[in-house]
C-alpha positions in Angstrom: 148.2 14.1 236.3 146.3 12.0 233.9 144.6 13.2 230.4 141.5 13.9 231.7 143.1 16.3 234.5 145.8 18.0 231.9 142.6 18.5 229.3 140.5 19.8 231.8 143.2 22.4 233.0 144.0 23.2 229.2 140.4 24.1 228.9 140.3 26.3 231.7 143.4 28.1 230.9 142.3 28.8 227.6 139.2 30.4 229.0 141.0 33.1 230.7 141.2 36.1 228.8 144.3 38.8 228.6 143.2 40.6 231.5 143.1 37.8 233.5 139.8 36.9 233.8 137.1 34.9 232.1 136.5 35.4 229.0 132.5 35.9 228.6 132.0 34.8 225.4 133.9 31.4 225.7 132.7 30.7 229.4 130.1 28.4 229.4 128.1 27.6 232.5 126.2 24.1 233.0 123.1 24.3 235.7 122.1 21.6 238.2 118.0 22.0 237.5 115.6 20.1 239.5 118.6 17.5 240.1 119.6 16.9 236.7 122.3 18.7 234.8 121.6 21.4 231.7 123.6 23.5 229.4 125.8 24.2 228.6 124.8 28.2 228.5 126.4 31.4 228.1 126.4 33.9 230.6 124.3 36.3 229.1 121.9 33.1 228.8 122.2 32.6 232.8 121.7 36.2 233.3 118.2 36.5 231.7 117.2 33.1 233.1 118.0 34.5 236.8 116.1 38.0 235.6 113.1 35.8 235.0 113.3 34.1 238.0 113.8 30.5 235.8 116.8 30.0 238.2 117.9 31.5 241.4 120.9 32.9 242.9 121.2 29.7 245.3 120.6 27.5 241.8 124.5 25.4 241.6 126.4 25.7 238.5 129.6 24.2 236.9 132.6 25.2 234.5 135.7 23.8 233.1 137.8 24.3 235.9 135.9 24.4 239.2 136.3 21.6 241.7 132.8 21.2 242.7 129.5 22.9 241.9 128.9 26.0 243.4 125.9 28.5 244.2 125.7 31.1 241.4 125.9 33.9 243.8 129.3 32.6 244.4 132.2 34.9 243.6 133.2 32.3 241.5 130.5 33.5 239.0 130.1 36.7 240.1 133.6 37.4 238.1 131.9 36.6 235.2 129.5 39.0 234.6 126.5 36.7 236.4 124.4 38.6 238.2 124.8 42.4 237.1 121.3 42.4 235.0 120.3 45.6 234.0 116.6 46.5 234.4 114.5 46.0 230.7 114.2 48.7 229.0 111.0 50.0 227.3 111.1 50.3 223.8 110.1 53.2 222.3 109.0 52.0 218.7 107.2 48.8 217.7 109.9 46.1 216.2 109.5 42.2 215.2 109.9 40.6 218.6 113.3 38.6 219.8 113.2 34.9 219.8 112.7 33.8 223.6 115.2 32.5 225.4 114.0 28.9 225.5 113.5 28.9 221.4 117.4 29.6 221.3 118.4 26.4 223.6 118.1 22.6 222.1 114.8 20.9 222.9 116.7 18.8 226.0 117.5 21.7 227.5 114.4 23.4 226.8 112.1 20.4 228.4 114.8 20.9 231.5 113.8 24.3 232.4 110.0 23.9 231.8 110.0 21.1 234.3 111.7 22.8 236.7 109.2 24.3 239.5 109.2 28.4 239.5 109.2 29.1 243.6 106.9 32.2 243.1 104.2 29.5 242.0 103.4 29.2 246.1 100.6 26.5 245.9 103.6 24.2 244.3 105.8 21.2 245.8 108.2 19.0 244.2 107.8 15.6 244.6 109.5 12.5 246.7 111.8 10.0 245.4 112.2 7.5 248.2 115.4 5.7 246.7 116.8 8.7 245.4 116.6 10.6 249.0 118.1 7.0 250.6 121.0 7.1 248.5 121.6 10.7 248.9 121.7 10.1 252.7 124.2 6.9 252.8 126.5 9.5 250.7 126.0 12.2 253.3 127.2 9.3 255.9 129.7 8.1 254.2 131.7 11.7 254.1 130.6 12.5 257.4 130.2 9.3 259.3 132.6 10.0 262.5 130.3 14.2 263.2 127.2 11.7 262.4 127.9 8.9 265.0 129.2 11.5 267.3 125.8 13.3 267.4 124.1 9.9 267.8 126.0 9.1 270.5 125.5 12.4 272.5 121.9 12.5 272.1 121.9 8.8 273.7 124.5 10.3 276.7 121.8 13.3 277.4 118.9 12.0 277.1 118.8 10.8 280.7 119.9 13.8 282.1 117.0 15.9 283.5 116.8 19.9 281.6 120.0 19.5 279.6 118.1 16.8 277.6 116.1 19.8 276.0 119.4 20.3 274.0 118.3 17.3 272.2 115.7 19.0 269.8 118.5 21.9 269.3 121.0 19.0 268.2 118.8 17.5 266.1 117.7 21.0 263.8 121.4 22.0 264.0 122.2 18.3 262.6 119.6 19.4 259.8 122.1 22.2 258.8 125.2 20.4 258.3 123.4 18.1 255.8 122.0 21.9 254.4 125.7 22.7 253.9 126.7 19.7 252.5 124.2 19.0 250.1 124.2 23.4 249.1 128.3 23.5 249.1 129.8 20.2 249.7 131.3 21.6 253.2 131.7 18.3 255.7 129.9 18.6 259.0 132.2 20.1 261.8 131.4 18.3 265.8 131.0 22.0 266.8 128.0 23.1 264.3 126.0 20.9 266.6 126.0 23.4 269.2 125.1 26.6 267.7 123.2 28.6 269.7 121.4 30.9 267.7 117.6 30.8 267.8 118.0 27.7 270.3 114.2 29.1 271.7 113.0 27.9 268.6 115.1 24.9 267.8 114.1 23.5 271.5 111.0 24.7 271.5 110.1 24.0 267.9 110.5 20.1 267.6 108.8 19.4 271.3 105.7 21.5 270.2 105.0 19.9 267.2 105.3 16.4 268.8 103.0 17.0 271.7 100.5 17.9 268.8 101.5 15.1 266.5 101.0 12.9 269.5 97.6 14.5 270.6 96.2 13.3 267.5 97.4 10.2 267.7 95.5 9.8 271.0 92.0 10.7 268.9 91.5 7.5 267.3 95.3 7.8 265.4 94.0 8.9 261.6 94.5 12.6 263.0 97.5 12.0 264.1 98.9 10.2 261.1 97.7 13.3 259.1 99.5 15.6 261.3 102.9 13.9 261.0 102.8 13.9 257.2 101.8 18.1 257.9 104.4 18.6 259.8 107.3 16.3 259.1 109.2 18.7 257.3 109.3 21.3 260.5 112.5 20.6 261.7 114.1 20.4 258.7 112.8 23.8 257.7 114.4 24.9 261.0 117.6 23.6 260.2 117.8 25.3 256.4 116.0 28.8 257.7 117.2 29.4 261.0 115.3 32.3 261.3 112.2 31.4 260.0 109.5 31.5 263.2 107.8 28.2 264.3 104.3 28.7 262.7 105.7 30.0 259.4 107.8 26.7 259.3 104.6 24.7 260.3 102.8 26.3 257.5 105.3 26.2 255.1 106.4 22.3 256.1 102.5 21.6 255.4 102.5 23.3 251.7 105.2 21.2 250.9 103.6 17.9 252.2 100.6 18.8 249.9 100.1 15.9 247.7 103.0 13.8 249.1 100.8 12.5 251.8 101.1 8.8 250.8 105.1 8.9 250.3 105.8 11.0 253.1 104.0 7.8 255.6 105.9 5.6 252.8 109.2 7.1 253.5 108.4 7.1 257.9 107.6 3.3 257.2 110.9 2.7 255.4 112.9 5.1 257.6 111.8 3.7 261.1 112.3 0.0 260.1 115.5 1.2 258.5 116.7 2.8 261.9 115.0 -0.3 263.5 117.2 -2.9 261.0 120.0 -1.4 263.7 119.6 -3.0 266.3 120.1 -6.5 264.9 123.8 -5.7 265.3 123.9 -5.9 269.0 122.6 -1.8 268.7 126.0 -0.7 267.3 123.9 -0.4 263.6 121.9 2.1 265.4 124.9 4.7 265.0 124.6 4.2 261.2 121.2 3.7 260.3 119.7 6.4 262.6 121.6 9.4 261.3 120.7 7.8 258.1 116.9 7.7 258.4 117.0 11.6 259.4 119.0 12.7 257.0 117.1 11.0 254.1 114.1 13.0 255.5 115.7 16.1 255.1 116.5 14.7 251.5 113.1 14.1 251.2 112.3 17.7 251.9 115.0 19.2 249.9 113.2 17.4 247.3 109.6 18.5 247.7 111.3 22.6 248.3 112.7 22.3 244.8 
């Protein structure tokens, strides 16, 4: 064990209290907000920011102590206190008003939360950062490169094979949620999440209907059908993180998202396809690397634009 590890484990001893449990005023919680790191705050703090919907329950945080960042709904948290707001009471006299929360934290932290998108603003999407979602994908590969290949290479052995080659699109949303999990949790993609069954309707029939569109407008004089792949790129990966969410909500919701990312999202299919393409210079064997690669940086690219 070297210093780091024995003052990190120090630090999270001390923050245990008599009873055995966190101690809430010494507990100190650091957020991951629009991809960057703030805080540290208290849990009271964390509390009124999830109350206000600053932050949500999926939003990851970090102590002294924990392995890897976790969702704040985790039980992790939930030992602490987070969570159990009470409802605002009504006051029932006038009094000076409380400083807001965001007048207590340091500037840094303050300019962290305002940039950070509130989901209830609906007519709102993030914005894509092409490098950032390329590098997040090559770390996805690189801790699950053998499930990743494996997919690849099962899609290429069906796709030849009359009816059970409409498992392909099912594959493909279901290859969307192990990158969901990893990137939410850290968990590594499992061979078998690749066949889960539920909603497979929609998974198969999802992905084939929006292509046949896509490619319809493609056939009227292309510009159409450019504008409809930047619309509806994100579909499948909206399958993949909602499961249950019905074809034509994901449709509408993948083209909310697009809003105003037009340019990058063609940007980003450029890049992907010539990436997937670059493949092929290696006798084909690149292929298993550089396709999983260009989808999951698309799903990147989503997760992105969502938050």
């Amino acid at each position: 064990m070297n210093k780091w590890q024995r003052a990190l484990l120090l630090s999270s001893l001390d923050n245990f209290n008599s009873r055995g449990g966190f101690n809430h005023q010494m507990s100190q919680v650091y957020l991951n907000l629009n991809n960057q790191q703030a805080g540290p705050y208290s849990v009271e703090a964390v509390n009124q920011m999830l109350s206000t919907n600053q932050v949500s329950p999926e939003t990851l945080g970090w102590m002294q102590g924990m392995a890897n960042w976790e969702a704040l709904h985790e039980d992790t948290f939930a030992n602490l206190g987070l969570g159990l707001t009470s409802q605002p009471k009504v006051p029932t006299s006038w009094s000076e008003p409380k400083p807001s929360l965001t007048s207590r934290m340091p500037q840094e932290q303050v300019k962290q939360i305002d940039d950070t998108p509130i989901h209830s603003k609906k007519n709102n999407s993030g914005t894509i950062n092409i490098s950032q979602a390329l590098g997040e994908a090559f770390t996805f590969y690189k801790n699950n490169a053998l499930c990743s290949t494996a997919w690849l290479i099962i899609v290429g052995l069906i796709g030849g094979i009359p009816v059970v080659n409409l498992m392909i699109p099912l594959l493909g949303v279901n290859f969307y949620t192990c990158v969901r999990n990893f990137r939410t949790n850290g968990k590594k993609m499992a061979f078998g999440e690749l066949f889960d069954f539920s909603y497979a309707v929609g998974k198969i029939i999802g992905p084939i209907f929006v292509g046949i569109l896509i490619l319809i407008g493609y056939l009227c004089f292309i510009i159409p059908g450019v504008i409809l792949t930047c619309m509806w790129a994100y579909t499948p990966c909206l399958q993949g993180d909602k499961p249950g969410l019905s074809l034509f909500k994901a449709m509408k919701e993948s083209k909310r998202l697009a809003k105003g990312n037009y340019f990058k999202i063609i940007l980003l299919i450029i890049i992907l396809a010539l990436l997937a393409f670059s493949g092929f210079l290696l006798l084909g064997i690149g292929v298993l690397i550089t396709v999983p690669i260009a989808h999951v940086a698309l799903y990147c690219a989503y997760d992105q634009c969502k938050s």
